[in-house]
N, C-alpha and C positions, 0 to 999 in steps of 0.2 A: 561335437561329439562324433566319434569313427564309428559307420554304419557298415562300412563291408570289412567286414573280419573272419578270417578264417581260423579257428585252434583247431592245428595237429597234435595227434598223437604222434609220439617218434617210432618208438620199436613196433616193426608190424604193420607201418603206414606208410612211416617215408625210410625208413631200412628196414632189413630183415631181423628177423627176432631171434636170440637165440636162448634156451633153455639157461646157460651156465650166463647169460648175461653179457652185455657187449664191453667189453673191459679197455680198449684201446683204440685209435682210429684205425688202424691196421684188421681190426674184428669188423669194421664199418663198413658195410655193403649195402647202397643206396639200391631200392628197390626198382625194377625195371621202371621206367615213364615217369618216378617220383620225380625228378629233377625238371620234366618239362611241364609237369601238373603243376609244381609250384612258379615256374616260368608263367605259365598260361592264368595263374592268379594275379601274378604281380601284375602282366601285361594291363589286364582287367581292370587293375586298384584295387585290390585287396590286400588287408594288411594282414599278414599270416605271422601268428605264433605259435611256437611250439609249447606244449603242456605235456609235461612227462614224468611217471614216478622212475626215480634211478633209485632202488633199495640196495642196488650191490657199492652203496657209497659204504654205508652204517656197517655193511658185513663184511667191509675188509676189501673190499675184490677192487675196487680202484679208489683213486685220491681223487678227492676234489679237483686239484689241480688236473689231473687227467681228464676229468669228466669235460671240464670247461676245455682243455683241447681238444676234445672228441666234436663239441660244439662249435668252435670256434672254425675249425675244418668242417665242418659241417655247412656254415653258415657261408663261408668262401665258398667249397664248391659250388653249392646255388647259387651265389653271385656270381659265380664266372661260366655259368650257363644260363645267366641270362633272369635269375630268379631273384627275391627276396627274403631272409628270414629276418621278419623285424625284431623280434625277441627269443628268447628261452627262457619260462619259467621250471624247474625240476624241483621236485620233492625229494629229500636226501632222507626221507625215512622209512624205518619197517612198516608193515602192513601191522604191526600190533601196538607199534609205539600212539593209535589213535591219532593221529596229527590232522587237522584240518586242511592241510594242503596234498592230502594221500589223495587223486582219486580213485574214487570217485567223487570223494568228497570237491564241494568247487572250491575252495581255498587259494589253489593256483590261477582259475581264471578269472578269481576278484582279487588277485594282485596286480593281473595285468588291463584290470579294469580301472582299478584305482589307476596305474602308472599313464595309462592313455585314454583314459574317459573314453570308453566304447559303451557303445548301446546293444546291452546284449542280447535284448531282445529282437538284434537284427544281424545277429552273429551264430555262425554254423561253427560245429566242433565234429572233427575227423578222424574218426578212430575205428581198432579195430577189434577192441574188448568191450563188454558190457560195461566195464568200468568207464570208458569212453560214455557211451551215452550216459549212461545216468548222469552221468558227472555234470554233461552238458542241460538234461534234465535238472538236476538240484541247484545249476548256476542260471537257471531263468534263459537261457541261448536260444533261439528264436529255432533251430535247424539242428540235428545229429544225422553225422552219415554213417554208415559201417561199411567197413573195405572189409574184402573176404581175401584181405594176404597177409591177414595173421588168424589172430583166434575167432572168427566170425561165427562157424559153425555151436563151438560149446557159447557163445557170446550170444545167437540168439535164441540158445534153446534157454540160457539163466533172466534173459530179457523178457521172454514170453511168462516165465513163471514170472516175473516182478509185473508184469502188463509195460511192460513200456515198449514202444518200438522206436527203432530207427526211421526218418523221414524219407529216405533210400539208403539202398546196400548196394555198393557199387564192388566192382569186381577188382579194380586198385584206385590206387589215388587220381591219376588222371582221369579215369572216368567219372569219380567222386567229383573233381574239381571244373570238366565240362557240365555238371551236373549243376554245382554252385553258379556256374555262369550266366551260365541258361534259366535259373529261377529267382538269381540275384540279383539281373541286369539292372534293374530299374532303381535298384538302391544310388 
């Protein structure tokens, strides 16, 4: 059973986010230090996946096909800086179609529970909406971080109304992922 596991969020964690949606690889802008945060995990052993709602599938704004080259580049760049992305699970739905894999719901990270028998109880999730934590909150995940290079700010004032907090809020992903290191080591 895989005990160091890290889930990213994508938009807002490990690229920048944008309002209209990242529709292309060319819209893909890897966030400052994302690329060596995930370097600095793989180094470590951890197996990092990505957990991401993509809604602009369902509304028109990109094809599947696009989405998975968005990914698929995605997944090379980290590799050829030295990084891992072991998987991408995404949700291709609205926020109203109720789907079990939207999060915050944990749907996506008991698929990649099922696919690699992780113990999630000793698995951190990295995001940077309250949708993130909880998520990681309702999927039983041992650790939630919150990066402040996306929505962190309105993320922990709707997290403080639910009571739940993040286990740190780091300032990006790197420092999140020195963070997992350092209190993960011993997994």
């Amino acid at each position: 059973m895989l005990k160091k596991v890290v889930f990213l969020d994508r938009d807002g964690t490990i690229n920048t986010d944008s309002p209209d949606y990242i529709k292309s690889w060319e819209e893909f802008e890897f966030l400052p230090a994302s690329l060596n945060a995930i370097k600095q995990l793989t180094l470590h052993g951890f197996t990092t996946i990505v957990i991401t709602n993509q809604s602009a599938v369902p509304r028109k704004l990109i094809s599947l096909q696009e989405l998975e080259h968005i990914h698929t580049m995605m997944r090379q760049t980290v590799r050829s800086n030295g990084g891992k992305i072991n998987d991408v699970f995404y949700c291709p739905h609205l926020p109203a179609d109720g789907c079990g894999c939207r999060k915050p719901q944990p749907g996506l990270i008991y698929q990649a529970q099922r696919k690699y028998h992780l113990d999630l109880a000793a698995a951190v999730m990295v995001g940077d909406s309250d949708r993130d934590i909880v998520c990681a909150h309702n999927a039983g995940c041992g650790h939630a971080v919150l990066v402040k290079t996306g929505n962190s700010k309105k993320a922990q004032r709707r997290l403080a109304k639910k009571g739940i907090a993040p286990d740190f809020v780091a300032e990006d992903l790197y420092e999140a992922a020195q963070w997992i290191i350092n209190t993960h080591s011993e997994l």
